[in-house]
C-alpha positions in Angstrom: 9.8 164.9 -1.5 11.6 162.6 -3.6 10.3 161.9 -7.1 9.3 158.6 -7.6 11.0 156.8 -10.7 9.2 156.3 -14.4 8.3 152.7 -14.1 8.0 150.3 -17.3 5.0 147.8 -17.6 5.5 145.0 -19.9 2.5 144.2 -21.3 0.4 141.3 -19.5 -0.7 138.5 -21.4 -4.6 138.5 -20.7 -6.5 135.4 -19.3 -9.1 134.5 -21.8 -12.5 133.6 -20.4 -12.3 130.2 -20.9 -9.3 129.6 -18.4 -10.0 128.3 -15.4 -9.8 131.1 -12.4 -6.6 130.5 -10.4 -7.0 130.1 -6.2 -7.4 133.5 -5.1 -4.1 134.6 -3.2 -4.9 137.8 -2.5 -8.2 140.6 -3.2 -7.4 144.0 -4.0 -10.0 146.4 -3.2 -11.3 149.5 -4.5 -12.6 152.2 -2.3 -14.9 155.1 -3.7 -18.1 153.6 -4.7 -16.8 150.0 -3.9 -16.5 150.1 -0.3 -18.4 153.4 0.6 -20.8 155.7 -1.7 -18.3 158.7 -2.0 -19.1 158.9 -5.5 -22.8 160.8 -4.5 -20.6 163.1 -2.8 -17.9 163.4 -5.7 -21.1 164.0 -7.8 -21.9 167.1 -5.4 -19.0 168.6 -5.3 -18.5 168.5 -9.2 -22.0 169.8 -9.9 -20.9 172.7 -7.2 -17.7 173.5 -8.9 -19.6 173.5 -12.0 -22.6 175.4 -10.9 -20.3 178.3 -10.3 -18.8 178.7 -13.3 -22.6 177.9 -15.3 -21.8 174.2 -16.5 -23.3 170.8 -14.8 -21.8 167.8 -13.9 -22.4 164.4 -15.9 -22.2 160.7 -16.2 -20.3 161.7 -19.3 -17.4 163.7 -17.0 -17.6 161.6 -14.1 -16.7 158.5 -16.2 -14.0 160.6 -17.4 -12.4 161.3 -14.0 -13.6 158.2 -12.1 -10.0 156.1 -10.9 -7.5 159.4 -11.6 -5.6 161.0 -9.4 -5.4 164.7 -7.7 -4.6 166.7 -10.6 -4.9 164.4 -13.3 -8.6 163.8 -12.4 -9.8 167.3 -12.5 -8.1 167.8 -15.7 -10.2 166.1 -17.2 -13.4 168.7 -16.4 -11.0 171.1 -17.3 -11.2 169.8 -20.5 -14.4 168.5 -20.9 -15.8 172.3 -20.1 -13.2 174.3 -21.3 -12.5 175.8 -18.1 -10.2 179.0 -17.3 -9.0 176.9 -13.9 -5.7 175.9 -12.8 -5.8 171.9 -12.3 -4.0 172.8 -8.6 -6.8 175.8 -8.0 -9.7 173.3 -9.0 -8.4 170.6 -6.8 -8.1 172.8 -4.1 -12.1 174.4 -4.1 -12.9 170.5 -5.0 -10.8 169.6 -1.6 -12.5 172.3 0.4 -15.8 170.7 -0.7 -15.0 167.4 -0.3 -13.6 168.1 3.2 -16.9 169.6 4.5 -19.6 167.1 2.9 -17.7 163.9 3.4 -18.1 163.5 7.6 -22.4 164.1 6.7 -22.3 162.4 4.2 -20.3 159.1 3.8 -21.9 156.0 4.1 -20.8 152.2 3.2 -21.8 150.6 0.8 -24.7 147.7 1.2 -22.8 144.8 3.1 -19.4 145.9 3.6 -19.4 144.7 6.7 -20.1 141.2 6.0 -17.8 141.3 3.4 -15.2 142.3 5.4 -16.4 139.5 7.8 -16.2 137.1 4.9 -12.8 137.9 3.8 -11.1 137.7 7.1 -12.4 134.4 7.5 -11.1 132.9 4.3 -7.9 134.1 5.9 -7.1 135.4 2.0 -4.8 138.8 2.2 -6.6 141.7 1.1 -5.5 145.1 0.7 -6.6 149.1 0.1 -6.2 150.1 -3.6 -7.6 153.4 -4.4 -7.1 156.7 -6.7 -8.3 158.3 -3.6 -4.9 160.4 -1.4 -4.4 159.1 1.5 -5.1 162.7 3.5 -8.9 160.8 2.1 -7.9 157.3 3.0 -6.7 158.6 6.5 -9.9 160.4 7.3 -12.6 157.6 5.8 -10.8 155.1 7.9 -10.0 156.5 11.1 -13.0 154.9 13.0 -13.0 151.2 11.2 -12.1 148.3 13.6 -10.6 146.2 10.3 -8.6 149.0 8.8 -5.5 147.1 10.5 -6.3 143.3 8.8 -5.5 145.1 5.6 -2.1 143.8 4.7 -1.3 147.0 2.7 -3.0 150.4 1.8 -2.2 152.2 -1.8 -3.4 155.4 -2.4 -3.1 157.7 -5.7 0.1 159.0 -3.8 2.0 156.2 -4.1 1.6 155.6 -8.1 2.6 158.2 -10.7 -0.4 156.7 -13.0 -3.9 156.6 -12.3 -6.8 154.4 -13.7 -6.8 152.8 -16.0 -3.2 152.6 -16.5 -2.4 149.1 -14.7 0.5 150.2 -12.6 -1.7 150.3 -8.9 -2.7 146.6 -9.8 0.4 145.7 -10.9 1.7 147.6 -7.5 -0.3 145.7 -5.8 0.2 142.2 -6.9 4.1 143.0 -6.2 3.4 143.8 -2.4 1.7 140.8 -2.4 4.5 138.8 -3.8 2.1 137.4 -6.0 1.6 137.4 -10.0 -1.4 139.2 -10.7 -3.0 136.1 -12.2 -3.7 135.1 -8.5 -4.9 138.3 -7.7 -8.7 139.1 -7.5 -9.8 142.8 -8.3 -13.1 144.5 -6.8 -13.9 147.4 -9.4 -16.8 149.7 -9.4 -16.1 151.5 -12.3 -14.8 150.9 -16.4 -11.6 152.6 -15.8 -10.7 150.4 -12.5 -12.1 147.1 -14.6 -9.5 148.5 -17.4 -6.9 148.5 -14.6 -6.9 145.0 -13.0 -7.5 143.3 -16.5 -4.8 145.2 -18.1 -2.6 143.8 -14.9 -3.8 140.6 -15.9 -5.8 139.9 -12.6 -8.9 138.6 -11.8 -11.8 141.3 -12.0 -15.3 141.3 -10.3 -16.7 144.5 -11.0 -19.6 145.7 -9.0 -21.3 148.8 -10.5 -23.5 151.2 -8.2 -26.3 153.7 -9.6 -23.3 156.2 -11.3 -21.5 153.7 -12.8 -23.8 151.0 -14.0 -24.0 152.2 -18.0 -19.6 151.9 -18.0 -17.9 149.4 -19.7 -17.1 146.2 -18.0 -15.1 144.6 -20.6 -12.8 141.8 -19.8 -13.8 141.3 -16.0 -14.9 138.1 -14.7 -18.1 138.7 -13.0 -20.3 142.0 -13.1 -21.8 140.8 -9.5 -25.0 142.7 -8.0 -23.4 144.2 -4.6 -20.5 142.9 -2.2 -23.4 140.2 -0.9 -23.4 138.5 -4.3 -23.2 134.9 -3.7 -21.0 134.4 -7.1 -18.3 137.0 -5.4 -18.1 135.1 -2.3 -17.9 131.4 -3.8 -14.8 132.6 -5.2 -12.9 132.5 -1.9 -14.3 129.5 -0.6 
């Protein structure tokens, strides 16, 4: 497999609150914890992994990982616990547990369908944009009807850094042939919100139960849920 290039970000000038919010040309969407509660399953598998070698998982760790990729992401419990593990042989047990708790388990978050609804009625591009592999992507959205009104899908694969670097926004804002300043972000977590603002886009961040204490800084709206009222004015 070809390795992808080193890319260069030139820093973003950031929109300051007081600008007025550009039309939306296009929403970029999160998936774990956005779109469907995989984070309660992340949780499982890291208290698991952890369990075994006499540690327990935490807020604190699972802010630490939230938005990173493969590797990079259990790195980080590496770290936090001092662990003997190789990153690749703690992905892999992670990967086996994943696999086996996520077709019990998964569920969508509260009104992802009439989001979805909402969005392809605005007739407003919207796209996939997740830390998540797509071996995950593939499986979670096998059975959804709307998986093809999604004009593009980005997975951790296709970006060399994760969350909160801002290179899967700024990704994202070039597939849409848009600058990011048009570009609205749905976050659930700090390190996402620290991705789309540091693109310069738009960001609504919608916290669930294991995210809610993060830091939200610079996004536009910390909305209730993906039925929030505020959220859907902003595409009409």
């Amino acid at each position: 497999m070809a390795t992808r290039p080193n890319r260069v970000f030139e820093p973003i000038p950031q929109r300051d609150d007081s600008d007025p919010v550009p039309a939306v040309a296009g929403v970029a969407l999160d998936m774990d914890g956005l779109l469907f509660d995989t984070e309660r399953i992340y949780w499982q598998v890291g208290d698991t992994i952890l369990q075994r070698r006499g540690h327990r998982y935490s807020a604190a760790l699972q802010a630490r990982m939230m938005g990173r990729i493969g590797t990079a992401a259990v790195q980080q419990m590496i770290d936090f616990h001092s662990l003997d593990d190789s990153p690749d042989a703690l992905l892999a047990e992670s990967d086996q547990l994943y696999g086996e708790l996520l077709p019990e388990l998964l569920r969508p978050m509260p009104g992802l369908e009439a989001w979805i609804d909402h969005l392809q009625q605005s007739g407003v591009p919207f796209a996939l944009t997740t830390s998540s592999r797509r071996k995950w992507v593939d499986v979670i959205f096998a059975e959804l009807h709307w998986r093809q009104s999604l004009t593009f899908v980005l997975t951790g694969d296709d970006v060399r850094q994760g969350k909160p670097h801002p290179e899967m926004y700024l990704t994202a804002a070039e597939k849409f042939q848009l600058q990011p300043q048009a570009m609205l972000v749905l976050e659930d977590s700090g390190n996402g919100c620290a991705a789309g603002v540091a693109a310069g886009a738009n960001v609504v961040a919608i916290p669930n139960e294991h995210t809610r204490q993060q830091d939200f800084s610079g996004a536009m709206l910390v909305a209730e849920s993906l039925l929030d009222q505020r959220l859907w004015e902003l595409l009409r």
